[in-house]
TORFIGU-901066 format. One line per 8 residues: number of its first residue (from 1); their letters; for each residue x, y, z of C-alpha. Coordinates in Angstrom, 1 decimal. Layout:
N
NUM = a = X,Y,Z ~ ...;
END
This chain:
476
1 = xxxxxxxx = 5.2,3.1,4.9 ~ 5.6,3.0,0.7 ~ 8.7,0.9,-0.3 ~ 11.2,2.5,-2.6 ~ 10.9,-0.3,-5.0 ~ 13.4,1.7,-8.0 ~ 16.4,1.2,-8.7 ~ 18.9,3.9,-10.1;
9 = xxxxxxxx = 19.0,4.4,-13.7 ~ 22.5,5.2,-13.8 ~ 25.5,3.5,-12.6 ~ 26.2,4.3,-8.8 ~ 29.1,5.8,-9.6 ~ 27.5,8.4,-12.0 ~ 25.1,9.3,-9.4 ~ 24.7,13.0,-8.9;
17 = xxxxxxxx = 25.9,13.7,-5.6 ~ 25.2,17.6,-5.1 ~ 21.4,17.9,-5.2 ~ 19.2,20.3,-6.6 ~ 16.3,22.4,-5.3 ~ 13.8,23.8,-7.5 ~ 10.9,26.0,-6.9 ~ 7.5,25.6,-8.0;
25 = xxxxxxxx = 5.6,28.4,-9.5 ~ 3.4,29.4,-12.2 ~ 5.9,27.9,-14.6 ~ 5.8,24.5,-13.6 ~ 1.8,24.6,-11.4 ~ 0.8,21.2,-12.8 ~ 1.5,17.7,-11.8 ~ 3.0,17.0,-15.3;
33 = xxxxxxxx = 5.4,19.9,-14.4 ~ 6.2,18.6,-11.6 ~ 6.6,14.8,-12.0 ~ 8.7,16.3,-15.1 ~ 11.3,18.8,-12.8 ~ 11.5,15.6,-10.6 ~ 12.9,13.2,-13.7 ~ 14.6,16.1,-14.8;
41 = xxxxxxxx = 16.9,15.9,-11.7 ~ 15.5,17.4,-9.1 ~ 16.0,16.5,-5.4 ~ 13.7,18.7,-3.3 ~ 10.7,20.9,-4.2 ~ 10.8,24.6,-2.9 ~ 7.3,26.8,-2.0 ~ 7.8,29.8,-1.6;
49 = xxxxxxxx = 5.0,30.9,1.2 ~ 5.0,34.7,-0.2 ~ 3.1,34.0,-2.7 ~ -0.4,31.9,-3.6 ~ -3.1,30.7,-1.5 ~ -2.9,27.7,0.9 ~ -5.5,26.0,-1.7 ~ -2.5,26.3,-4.5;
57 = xxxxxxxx = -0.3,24.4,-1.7 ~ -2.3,21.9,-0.8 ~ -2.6,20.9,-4.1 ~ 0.7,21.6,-5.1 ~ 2.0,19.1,-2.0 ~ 0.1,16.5,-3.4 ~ 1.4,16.3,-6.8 ~ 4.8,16.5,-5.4;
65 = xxxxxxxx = 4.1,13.3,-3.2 ~ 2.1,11.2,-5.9 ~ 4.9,12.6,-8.8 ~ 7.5,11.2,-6.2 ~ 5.5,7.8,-6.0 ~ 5.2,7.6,-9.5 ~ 8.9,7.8,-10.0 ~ 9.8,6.1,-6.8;
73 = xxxxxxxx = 12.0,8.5,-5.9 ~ 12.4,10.7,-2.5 ~ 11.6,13.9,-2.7 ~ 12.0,16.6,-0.2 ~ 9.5,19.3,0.6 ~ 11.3,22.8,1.7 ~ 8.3,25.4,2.9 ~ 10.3,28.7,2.5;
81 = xxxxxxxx = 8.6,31.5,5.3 ~ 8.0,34.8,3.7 ~ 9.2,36.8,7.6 ~ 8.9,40.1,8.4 ~ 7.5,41.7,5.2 ~ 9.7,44.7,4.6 ~ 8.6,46.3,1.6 ~ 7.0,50.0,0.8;
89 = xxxxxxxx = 3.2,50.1,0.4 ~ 1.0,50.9,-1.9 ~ 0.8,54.6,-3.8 ~ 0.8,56.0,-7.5 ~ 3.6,56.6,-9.8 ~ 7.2,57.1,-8.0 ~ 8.8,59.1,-5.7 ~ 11.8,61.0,-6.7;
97 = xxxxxxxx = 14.4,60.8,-4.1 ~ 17.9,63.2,-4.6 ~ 21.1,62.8,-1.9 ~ 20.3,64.9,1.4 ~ 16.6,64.7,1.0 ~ 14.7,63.7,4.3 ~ 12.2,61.2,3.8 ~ 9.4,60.5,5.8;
105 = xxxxxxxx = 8.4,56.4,6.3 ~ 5.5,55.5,7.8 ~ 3.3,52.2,8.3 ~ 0.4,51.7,6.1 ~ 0.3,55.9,5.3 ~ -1.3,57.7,2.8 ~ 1.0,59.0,0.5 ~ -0.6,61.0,-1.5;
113 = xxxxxxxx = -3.1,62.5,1.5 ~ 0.1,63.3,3.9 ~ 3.3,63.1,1.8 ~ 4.3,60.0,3.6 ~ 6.2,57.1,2.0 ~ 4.0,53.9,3.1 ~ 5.5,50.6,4.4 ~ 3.9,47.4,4.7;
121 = xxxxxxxx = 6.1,46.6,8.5 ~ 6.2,49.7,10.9 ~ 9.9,50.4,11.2 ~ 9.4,52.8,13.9 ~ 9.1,50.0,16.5 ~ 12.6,48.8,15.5 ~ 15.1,50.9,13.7 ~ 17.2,53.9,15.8;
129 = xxxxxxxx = 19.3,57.1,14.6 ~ 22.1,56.1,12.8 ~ 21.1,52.8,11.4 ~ 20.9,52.5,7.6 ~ 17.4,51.9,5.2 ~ 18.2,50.4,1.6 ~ 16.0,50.0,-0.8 ~ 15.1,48.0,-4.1;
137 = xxxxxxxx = 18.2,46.1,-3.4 ~ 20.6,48.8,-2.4 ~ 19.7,50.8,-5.4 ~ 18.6,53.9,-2.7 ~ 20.2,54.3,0.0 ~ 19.4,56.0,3.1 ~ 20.0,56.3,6.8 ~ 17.9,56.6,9.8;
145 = xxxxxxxx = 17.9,60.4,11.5 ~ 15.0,60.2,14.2 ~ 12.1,58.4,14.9 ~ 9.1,59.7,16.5 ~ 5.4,59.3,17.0 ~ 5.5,56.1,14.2 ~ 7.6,58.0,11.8 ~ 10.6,57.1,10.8;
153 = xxxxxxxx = 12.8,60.2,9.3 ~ 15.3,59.3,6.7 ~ 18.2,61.3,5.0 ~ 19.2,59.9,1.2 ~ 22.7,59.2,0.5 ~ 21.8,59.0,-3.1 ~ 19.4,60.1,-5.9 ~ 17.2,57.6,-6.6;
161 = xxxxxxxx = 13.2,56.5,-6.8 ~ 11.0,54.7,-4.9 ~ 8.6,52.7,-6.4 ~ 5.6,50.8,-4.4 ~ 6.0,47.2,-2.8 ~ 9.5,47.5,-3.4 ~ 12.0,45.7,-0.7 ~ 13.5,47.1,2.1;
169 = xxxxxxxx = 17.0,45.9,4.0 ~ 17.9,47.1,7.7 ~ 21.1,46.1,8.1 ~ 21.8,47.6,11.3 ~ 18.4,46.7,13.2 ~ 18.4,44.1,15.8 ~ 14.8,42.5,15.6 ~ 15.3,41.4,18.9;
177 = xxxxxxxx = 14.3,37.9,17.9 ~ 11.2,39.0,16.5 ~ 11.7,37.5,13.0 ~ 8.3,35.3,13.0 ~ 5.6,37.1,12.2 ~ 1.7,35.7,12.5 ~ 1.6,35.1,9.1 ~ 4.6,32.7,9.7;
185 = xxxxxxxx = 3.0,30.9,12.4 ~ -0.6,30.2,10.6 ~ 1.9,28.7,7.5 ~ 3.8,26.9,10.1 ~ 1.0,25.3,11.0 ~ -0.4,24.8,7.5 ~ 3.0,23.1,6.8 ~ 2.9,20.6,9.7;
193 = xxxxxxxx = -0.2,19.5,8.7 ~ 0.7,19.2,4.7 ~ 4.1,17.0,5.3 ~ 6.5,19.8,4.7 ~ 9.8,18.1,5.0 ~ 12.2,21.6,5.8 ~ 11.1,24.5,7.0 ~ 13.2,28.0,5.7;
201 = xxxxxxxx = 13.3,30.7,8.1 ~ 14.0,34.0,6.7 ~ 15.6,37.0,7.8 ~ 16.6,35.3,11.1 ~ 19.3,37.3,13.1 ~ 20.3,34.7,15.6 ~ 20.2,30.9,17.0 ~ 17.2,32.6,18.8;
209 = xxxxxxxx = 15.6,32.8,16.0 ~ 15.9,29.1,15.3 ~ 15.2,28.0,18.7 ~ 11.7,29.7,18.6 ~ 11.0,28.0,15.4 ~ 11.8,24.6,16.7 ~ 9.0,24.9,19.4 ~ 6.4,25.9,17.4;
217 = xxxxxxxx = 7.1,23.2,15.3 ~ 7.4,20.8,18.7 ~ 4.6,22.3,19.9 ~ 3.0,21.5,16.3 ~ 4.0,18.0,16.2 ~ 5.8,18.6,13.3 ~ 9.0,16.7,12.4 ~ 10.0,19.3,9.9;
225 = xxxxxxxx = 13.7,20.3,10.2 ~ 14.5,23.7,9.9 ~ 16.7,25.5,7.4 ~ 18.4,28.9,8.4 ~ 18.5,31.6,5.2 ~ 21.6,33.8,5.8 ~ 20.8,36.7,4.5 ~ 21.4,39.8,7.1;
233 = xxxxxxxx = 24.2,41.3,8.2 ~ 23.2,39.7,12.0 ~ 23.1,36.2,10.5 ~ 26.7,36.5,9.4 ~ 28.2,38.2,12.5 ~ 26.0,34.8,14.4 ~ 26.7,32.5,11.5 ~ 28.7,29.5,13.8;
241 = xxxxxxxx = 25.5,29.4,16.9 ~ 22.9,29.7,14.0 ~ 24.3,26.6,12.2 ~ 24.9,24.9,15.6 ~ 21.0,25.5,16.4 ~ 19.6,25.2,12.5 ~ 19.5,21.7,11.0 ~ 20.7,23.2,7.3;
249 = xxxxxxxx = 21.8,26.4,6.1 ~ 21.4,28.1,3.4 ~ 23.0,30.7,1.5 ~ 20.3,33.3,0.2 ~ 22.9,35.8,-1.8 ~ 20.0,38.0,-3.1 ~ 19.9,39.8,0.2 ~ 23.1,38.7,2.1;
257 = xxxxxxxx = 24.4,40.9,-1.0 ~ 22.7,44.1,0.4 ~ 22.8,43.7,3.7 ~ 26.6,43.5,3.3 ~ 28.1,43.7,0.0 ~ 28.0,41.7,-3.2 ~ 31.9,41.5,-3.3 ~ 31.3,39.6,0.7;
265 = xxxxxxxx = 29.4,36.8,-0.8 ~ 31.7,34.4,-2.2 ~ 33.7,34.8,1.2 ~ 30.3,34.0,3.3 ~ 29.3,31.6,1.0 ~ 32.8,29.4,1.5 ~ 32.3,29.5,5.3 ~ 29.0,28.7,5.3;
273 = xxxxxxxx = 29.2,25.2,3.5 ~ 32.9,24.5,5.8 ~ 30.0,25.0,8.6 ~ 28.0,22.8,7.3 ~ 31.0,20.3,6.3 ~ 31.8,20.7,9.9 ~ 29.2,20.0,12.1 ~ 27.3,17.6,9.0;
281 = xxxxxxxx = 24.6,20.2,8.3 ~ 23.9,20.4,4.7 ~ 24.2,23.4,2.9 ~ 22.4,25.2,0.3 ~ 23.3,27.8,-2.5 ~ 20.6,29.9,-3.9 ~ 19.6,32.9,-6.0 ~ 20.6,33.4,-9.7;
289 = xxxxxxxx = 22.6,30.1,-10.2 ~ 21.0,30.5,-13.8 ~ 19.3,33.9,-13.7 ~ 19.8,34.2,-17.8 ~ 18.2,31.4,-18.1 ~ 14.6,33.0,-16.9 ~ 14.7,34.6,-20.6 ~ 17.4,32.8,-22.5;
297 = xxxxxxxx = 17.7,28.5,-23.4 ~ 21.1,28.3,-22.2 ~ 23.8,29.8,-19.5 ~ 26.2,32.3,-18.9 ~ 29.9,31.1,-18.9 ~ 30.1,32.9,-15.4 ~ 26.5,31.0,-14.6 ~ 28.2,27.9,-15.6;
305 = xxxxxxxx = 31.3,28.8,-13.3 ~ 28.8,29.9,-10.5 ~ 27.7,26.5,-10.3 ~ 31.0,24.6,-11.1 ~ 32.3,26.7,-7.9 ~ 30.1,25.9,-5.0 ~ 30.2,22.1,-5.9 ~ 33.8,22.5,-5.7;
313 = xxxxxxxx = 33.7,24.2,-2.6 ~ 31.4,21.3,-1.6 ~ 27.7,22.1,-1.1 ~ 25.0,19.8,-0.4 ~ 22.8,21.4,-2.9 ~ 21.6,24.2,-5.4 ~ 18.6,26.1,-5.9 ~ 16.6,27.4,-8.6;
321 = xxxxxxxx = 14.2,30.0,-8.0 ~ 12.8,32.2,-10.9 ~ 14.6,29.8,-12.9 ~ 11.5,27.2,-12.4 ~ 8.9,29.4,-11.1 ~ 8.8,32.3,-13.2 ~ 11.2,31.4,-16.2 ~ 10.6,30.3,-19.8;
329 = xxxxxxxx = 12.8,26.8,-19.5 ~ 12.6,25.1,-16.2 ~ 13.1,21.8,-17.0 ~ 16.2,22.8,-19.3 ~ 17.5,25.1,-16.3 ~ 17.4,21.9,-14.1 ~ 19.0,19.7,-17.1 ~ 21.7,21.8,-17.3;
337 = xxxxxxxx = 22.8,22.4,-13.2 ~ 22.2,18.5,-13.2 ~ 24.9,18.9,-16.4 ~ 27.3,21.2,-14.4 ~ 26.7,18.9,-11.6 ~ 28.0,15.8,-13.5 ~ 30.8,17.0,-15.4 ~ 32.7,18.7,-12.3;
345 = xxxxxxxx = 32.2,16.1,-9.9 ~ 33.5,12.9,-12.5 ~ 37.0,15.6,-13.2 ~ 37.1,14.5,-9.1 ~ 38.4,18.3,-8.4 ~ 37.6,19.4,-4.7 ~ 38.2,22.1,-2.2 ~ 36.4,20.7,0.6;
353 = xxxxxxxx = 38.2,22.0,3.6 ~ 36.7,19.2,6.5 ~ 37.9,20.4,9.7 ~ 36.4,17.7,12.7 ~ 34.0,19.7,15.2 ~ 35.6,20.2,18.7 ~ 33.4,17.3,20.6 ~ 34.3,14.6,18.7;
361 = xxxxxxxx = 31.3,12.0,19.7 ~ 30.5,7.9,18.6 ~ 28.7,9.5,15.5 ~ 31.7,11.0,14.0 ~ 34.0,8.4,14.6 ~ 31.7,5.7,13.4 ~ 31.2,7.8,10.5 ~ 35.0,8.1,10.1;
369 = xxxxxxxx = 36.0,4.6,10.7 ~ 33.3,3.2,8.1 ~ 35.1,5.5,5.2 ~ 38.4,4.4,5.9 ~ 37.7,0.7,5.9 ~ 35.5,1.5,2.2 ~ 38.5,3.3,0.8 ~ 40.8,0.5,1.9;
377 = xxxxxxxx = 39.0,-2.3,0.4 ~ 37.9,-0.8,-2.4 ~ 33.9,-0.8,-1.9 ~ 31.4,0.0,-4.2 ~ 29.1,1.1,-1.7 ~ 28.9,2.5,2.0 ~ 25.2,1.0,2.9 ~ 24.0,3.5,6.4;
385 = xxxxxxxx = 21.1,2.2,8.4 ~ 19.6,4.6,10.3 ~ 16.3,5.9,11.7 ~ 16.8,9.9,12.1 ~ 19.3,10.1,9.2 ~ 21.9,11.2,11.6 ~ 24.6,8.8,10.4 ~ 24.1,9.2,7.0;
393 = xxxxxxxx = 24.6,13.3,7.3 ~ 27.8,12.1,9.2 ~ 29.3,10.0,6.7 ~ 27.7,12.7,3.8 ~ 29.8,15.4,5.9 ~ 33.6,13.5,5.3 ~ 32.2,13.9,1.0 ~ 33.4,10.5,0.4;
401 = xxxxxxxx = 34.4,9.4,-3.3 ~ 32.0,5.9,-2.9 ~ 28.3,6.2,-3.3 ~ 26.4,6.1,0.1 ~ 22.6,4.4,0.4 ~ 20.7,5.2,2.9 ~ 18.2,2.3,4.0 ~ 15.8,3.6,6.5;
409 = xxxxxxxx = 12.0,2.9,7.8 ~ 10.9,6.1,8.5 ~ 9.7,8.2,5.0 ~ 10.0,11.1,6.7 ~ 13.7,10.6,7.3 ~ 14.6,9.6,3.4 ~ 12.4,12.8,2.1 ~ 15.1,14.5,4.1;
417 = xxxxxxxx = 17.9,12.9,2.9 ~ 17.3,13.6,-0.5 ~ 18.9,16.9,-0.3 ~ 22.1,15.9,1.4 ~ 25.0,15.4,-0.8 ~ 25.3,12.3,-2.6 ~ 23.1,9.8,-0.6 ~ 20.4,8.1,-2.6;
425 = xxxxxxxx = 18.0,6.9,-0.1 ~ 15.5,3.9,0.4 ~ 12.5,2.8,2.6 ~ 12.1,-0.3,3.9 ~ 10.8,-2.0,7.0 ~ 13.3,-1.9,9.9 ~ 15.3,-5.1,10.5 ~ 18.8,-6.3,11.7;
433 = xxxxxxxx = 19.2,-7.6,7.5 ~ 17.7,-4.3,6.4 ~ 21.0,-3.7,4.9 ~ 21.9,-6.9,3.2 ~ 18.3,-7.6,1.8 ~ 18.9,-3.9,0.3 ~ 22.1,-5.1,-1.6 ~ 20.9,-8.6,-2.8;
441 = xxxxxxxx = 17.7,-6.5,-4.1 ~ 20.4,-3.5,-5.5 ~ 22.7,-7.2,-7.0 ~ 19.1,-8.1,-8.8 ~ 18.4,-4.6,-10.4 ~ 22.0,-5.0,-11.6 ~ 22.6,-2.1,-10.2 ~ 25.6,-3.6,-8.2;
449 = xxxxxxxx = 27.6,-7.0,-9.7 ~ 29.0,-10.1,-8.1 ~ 32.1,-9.6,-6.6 ~ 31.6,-6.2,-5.4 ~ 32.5,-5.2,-1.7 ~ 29.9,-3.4,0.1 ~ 30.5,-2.0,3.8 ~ 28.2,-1.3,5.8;
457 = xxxxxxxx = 27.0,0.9,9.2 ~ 24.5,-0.8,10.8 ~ 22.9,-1.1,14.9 ~ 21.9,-3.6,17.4 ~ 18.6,-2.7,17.5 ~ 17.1,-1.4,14.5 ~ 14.7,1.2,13.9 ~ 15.9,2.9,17.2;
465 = xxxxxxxx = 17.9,6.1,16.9 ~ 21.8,6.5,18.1 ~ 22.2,3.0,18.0 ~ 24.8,2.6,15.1 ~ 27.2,0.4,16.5 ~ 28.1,-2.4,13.6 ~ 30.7,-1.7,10.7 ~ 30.6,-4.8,8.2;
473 = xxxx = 31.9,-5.9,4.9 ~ 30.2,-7.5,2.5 ~ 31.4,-9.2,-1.0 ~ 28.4,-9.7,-3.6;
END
C-alpha cells in the first residue's frame, strides 16, 4: 500500500470538484505528457482499446501509475472497449449512393470483384426488414429491405457516399445482448491484469449487457468497476436498469446523437447525471467538450457554455478525447475545462435536481445525516472512512457545498474515487483514528487551521466494508 503523503496545493475550498477525464494518445504517448496532463488537472486517464497495441498499454499504464506517484496524486485508469466493430471494410475510392438506390452490404466482401459494399461485422445475423442503417454519422441514411443468404439489401433515403472503414449505427437492432465481442474479452483480460481501474462498455443495449461484463471481470478477478456508454437508441429506452446494474454512466453524445437525434442529447444527458445523482453513480460527459480546440489554442463560447452546463446540471466529470489524443494543445484543453470548472462552481449556481432512490437504506441516511450536521456547524471538512468507497459516492451524490476526503486503505478504492465529484482521496493504513491522524496530518500541511470543525463518517471496525456507523465532530 503507497501512502498519499501530498497535501493539496490549493485551499480546500478551491478544490475542483467536477473531475476531468482525459485520453491518452499520440499526443501526449510519453511519461512527461502524462505526469504533465496529470498536474495539469486531470483526474482519470482514458485508453481507448480501438486503437494501439497491448505493448503501447502496458507501457502507457505504467507511466500513468509512476506519474501518479510522482505527484502523489490518485489517478484513475478507465479502459474504454472498442464493442462490436461496425464499420464498412476495406475498398478503393467511394461509392456514390443517390435516394432509392438498393445497396448491397456484405461481411468482409469484395467490392470491386462482386459490387458488394464490405463491412467489418456481418449485419446479416442481426438486423431485419424495416430497421434503419446510418452511416458516417448519419450523413447516409438507409433502411433495411431483406436479408438473405449473408446479404443485407438496403434502400437509400438520401444521396450520399460511402467511403471505407467509415462507422455504421443500427438504431433499431436488438443485439440480443451480444455486445462483447472476443476482442473485448482478450482486453478484458489484458485490463485485469494491468490495474485498469473502470472498465467502459460500449454499445451496450441493456443491464444484460452489464451483468455479463461483471462476470467476466468476477471470473477474472478483477476489481474493475464498470462504466455504461449510452450511446444507442436501446440504452436510452433501458437507461434506469442500466444505471441500476452499471457502477457509472457515461454520456457518449457522439453516437447517442445518431442513434437518436442531436436535438435529444441535452434532454438524455440531464437524466442521465439525475440517475447518477440518484442512486450515487457518478456520471460522465464526453465527446467535443472542446472539439475547436483539436486545431485552435482556445474555445468556442458555446464550448465554454458546453462545459459551464453539465457542471451545473451536476456531473461527476468530463472527458476529453481528441482533445488530448489527437489535438495540437492537450495540456491547454485540460487548463482551460479545469478553468470552466473553477469559475462556475465558486459563482455556487446549481441545477442539481436530487431526488432520494425509492429503498432508502443505512448508506443513504448516514450519508444524509453527516451533511446536515456539517452544514449546521459550519465544517470545513466532511472526512468519510471507508473501504469500498461506497459512503463517499453517497455523500458525493447529496453535491455538498464542503469539501469531502476520502481516507481509505485500499488503493484500488481511492483510484476510483478520483473521478467522483469533489472528493479528494487518501491512503492510509486502516484504523479506528484513520480519520483524525488524517486531519492533524491535513492541520500540519496547513492545509486546514486551528479552530476549524471537521465531521466525520467513520465505523466500528475499520477496513471492513458496510460498517459506517460513527458520525463525529471534531474542532482543530
Amino acid at each position: 500500500m503507497e501512502i498519499t503523503d501530498r497535501a493539496p496545493n490549493v485551499p480546500l475550498a478551491k478544490f475542483k470538484r467536477t473531475k476531468i477525464l482525459a485520453t491518452v494518445g499520440p499526443a501526449t504517448d510519453s511519461y512527461e505528457a502524462i505526469l504533465a496532463l496529470i498536474k495539469a488537472g486531470a483526474n482519470g486517464l482514458r485508453l481507448n482499446f480501438s486503437h494501439d497495441t497491448y505493448e503501447v498499454r502496458e507501457q502507457q499504464i505504467k507511466w500513468i501509475r509512476q506519474a501518479s506517484k510522482e505527484y502523489g496524486k490518485p489517478v484513475a485508469i478507465v479502459q474504454d472497449l472498442q464493442g462490436p466493430k461496425m464499420r464498412l471494410g476495406e475498398f478503393e475510392g467511394v461509392v456514390p449512393v443517390q435516394k432509392g438506390n438498393s445497396i448491397r452490404f456484405v461481411y468482409n466482401a469484395d467490392y470491386e470483384a462482386t459490387g458488394q459494399v464490405p463491412t467489418q461485422y456481418d449485419l446479416s445475423k442481426k438486423v431485419k426488414r424495416g430497421e434503419r442503417l446510418y452511416v458516417n454519422d448519419g450523413r447516409v441514411r438507409l433502411t433495411i429491405a431483406s436479408v438473405k443468404d449473408g446479404v443485407v439489401y438496403a434502400t437509400a433515403e438520401n444521396d450520399g457516399i460511402l467511403i471505407r472503414r467509415k462507422g455504421l449505427n443500427l438504431p433499431d437492432t436488438d443485439f440480443g445482448g451480444d455486445i462483447i465481442t472476443k476482442k473485448d474479452r482478450e482486453d478484458l483480460a489484458f485490463g485485469s491484469a494491468h490495474d485498469v481501474d473502470y472498465v467502459a462498455l460500449s454499445f451496450i443495449q441493456s443491464a444484460k449487457d452489464v451483468q455479463t461484463c461483471r462476470t467476466i471481470l468476477k471470473n477474472l478477478g478483477s476489481q474493475a468497476r464498470i462504466i455504461a456508454k449510452i450511446e444507442t437508441k436501446a440504452s436510452v429506452d433501458n437507461l434506469e436498469e442500466i444505471a441500476l446494474a452499471a457502477d457509472a454512466l457515461m454520456v457518449a453524445r457522439g453516437d447517442l446523437a445518431t442513434e437518436t437525434s442531436p436535438e435529444a442529447v441535452p434532454l438524455v444527458q440531464r437524466e442521465i447525471i439525475s440517475l447518477g445523482l440518484r442512486f450515487a453513480k457518478p456520471t460522465i460527459v464526453a465527446t467535443q467538450m472542446l472539439a475547436s480546440m483539436v486545431e485552435n489554442d482556445e474555445p468556442t463560447r458555446a464550448e465554454v457554455s458546453d462545459i459551464a452546463t453539465a457542471v451545473i446540471l451536476g456531473t461527476d466529470c468530463l472527458m476529453l478525447s481528441d482533445e488530448t489524443a489527437n489535438g495540437k494543445h492537450p495540456l491547454l484543453a485540460v487548463e482551460v475545462m479545469k478553468r470552466v470548472i473553477g469559475y462556475t462552481q465558486s459563482s455556487q449556481v446549481t441545477d442539481v435536481d436530487f431526488v432520494y432512490a425509492d429503498d432508502i437504506d443505512r448508506s443513504r441516511a448516514m450519508s444524509s445525516a453527516v451533511i446536515n450536521l456539517a452544514e449546521n456547524v459550519r465544517a470545513k471538512a466532511i472526512v468519510a472512512e471507508t473501504k469500498s468507497g461506497a459512503t463517499a459516492l453517497q455523500i458525493a451524490s447529496h453535491r455538498p457545498s464542503i469539501s469531502v476526503i476520502a481516507v481509505t486503505s485500499d488503493k484500488r478504492t481511492a483510484q476510483q474515487l478520483a473521478l467522483v465529484y469533489g472528493i479528494k482521496s487518501y491512503v492510509r493504513p486502516a484504523d479506528k483514528q484513520a480519520a483524525h491522524q488524517l486531519t492533524d496530518w491535513l492541520h500540519k500541511q496547513k492545509v486546514l487551521s486551528k479552530g476549524d470543525i471537521i465531521v466525520t463518517a467513520s465505523g466500528k471496525y475499520p477496513g471492513v466494508i458496510g460498517t459506517t456507523d460513527t458520525i463525529k465532530v471534531r474542532v482543530l
